[in-house]
NUKOL-963162 format. One record per residue (C-alpha): residue in one letter; x, y, z. Coordinates in steps of 0.001 Angstrom, whole numbers, plus 500000, padded with zeros to 6 digits. Layout:
BEGIN
+-----+--------+--------+--------+
: res :      u :      v :      w :
+-----+--------+--------+--------+
:   A :      X :      Y :      Z :
...
+-----+--------+--------+--------+
This chain:
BEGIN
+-----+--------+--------+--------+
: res :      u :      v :      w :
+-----+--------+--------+--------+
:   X : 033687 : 457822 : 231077 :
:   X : 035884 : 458325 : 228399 :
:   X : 037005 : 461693 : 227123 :
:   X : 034578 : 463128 : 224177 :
:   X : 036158 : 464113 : 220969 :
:   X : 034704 : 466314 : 218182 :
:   X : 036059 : 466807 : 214703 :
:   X : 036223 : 470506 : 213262 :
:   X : 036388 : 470913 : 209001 :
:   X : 037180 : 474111 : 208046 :
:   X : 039657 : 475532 : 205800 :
:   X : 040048 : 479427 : 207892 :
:   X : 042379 : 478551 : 210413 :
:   X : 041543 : 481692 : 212302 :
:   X : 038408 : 480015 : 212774 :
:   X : 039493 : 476535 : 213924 :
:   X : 041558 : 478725 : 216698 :
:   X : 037987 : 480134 : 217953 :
:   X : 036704 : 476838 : 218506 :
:   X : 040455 : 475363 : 219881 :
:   X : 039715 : 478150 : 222366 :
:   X : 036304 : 477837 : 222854 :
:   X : 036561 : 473538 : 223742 :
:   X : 039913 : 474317 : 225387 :
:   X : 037708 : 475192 : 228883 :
:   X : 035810 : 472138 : 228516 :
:   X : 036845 : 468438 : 228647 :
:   X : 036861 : 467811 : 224617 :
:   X : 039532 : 467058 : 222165 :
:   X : 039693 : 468320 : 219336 :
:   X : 040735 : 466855 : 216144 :
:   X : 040832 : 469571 : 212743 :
:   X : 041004 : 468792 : 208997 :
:   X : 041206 : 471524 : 206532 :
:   X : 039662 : 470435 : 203689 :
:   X : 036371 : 468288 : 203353 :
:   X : 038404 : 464978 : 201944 :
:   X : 040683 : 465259 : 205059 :
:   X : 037585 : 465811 : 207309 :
:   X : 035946 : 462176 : 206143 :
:   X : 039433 : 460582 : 206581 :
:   X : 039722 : 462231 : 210156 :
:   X : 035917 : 461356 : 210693 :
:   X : 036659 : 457319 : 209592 :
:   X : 040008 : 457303 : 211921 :
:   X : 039062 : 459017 : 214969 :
:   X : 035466 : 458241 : 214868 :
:   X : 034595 : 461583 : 216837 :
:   X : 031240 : 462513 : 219295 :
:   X : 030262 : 465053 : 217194 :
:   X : 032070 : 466672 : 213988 :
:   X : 031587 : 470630 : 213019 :
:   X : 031560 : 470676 : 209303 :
:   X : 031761 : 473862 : 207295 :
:   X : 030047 : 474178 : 203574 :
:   X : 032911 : 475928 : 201203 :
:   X : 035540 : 473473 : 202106 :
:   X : 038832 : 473109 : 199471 :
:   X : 038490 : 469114 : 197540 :
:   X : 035016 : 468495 : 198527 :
:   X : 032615 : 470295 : 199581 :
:   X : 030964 : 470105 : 203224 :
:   X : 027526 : 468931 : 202007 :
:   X : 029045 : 466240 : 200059 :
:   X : 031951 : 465395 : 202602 :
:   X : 028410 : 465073 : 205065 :
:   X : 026483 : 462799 : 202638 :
:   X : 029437 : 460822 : 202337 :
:   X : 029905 : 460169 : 206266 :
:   X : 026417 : 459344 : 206152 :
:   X : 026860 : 457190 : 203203 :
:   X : 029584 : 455335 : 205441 :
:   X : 027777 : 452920 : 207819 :
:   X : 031463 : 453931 : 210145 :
:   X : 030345 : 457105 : 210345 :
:   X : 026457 : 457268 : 209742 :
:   X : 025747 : 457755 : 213179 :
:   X : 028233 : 460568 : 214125 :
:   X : 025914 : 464112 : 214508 :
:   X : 027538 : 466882 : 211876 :
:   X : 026562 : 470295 : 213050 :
:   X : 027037 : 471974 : 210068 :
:   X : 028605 : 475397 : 210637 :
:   X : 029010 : 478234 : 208116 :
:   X : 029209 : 481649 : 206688 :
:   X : 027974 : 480765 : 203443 :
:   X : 024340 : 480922 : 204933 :
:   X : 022237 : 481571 : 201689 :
:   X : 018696 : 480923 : 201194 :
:   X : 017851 : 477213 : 201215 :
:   X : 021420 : 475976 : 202528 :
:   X : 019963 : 474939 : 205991 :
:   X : 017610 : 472678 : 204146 :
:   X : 020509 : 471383 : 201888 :
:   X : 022470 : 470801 : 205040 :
:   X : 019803 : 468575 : 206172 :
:   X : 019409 : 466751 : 203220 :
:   X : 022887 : 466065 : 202957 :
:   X : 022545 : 464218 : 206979 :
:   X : 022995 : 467308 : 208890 :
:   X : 021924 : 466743 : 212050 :
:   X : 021862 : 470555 : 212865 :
:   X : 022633 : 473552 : 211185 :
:   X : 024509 : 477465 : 212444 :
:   X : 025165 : 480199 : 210563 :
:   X : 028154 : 482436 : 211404 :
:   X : 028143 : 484835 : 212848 :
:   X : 027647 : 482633 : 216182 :
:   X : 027389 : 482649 : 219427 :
:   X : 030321 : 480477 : 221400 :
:   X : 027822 : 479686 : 223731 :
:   X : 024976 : 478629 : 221406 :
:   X : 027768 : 476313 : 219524 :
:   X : 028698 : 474523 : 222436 :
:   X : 024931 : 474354 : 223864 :
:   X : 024476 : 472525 : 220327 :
:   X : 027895 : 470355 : 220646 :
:   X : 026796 : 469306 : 224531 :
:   X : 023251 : 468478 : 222850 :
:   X : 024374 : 465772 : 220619 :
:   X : 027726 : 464855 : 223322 :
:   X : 027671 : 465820 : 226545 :
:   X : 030443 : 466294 : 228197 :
:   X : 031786 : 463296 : 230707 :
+-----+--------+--------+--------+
């Protein structure tokens, strides 16, 4: 079995080093992007497991970088959990409609995120 990969957007980089710690006890690499137009160029060359994908993302927004991936038939099939702070009223149900495959609001548990990330690609 080959090694699982997910794909973190988010611009706070104290918040990709959570989840670089978090996966580093577990057998996935991790690929980061800091702004929503890197995030679909990462998504379209690495073609990850699973991709993270915060909302207020720098250049385009995660709900549009997340229709666009689903817009891609590359990437249409590639679960986006969408993670994010900016949990307002109605945003889970925009997540969805953009293609979110699930949605978590910060603050999260480490525990429930990677019981989510194993859910859509379990580990080898």
């Amino acid at each position: 079995m080959s090694q699982k990969t997910v794909l973190y957007v988010e611009d706070n980089a104290f918040n990709r080093k959570i989840i670089r710690q978090l996966l580093g006890s577990t057998t996935y690499r991790l690929h980061e992007a800091a702004d929503g137009e890197q995030g679909v160029k990462t998504a379209i060359d690495t073609n990850p497991d699973v991709i993270l994908m915060d909302i207020q993302l720098p250049k385009l927004s995660g709900l549009d970088a997340t229709h666009r991936l689903r817009r891609d038939p590359a990437t249409a099939h590639i679960p986006i959990i969408v993670v994010t702070s900016f949990a307002q009223s109605g945003d889970e149900l925009k997540a969805h409609e953009a293609g979110a495959s699930a949605y978590l609001a910060k603050p999260y548990s480490p525990r429930e995120l990677l019981a989510l990330i194993r859910k859509f690609a379990p580990e080898a």
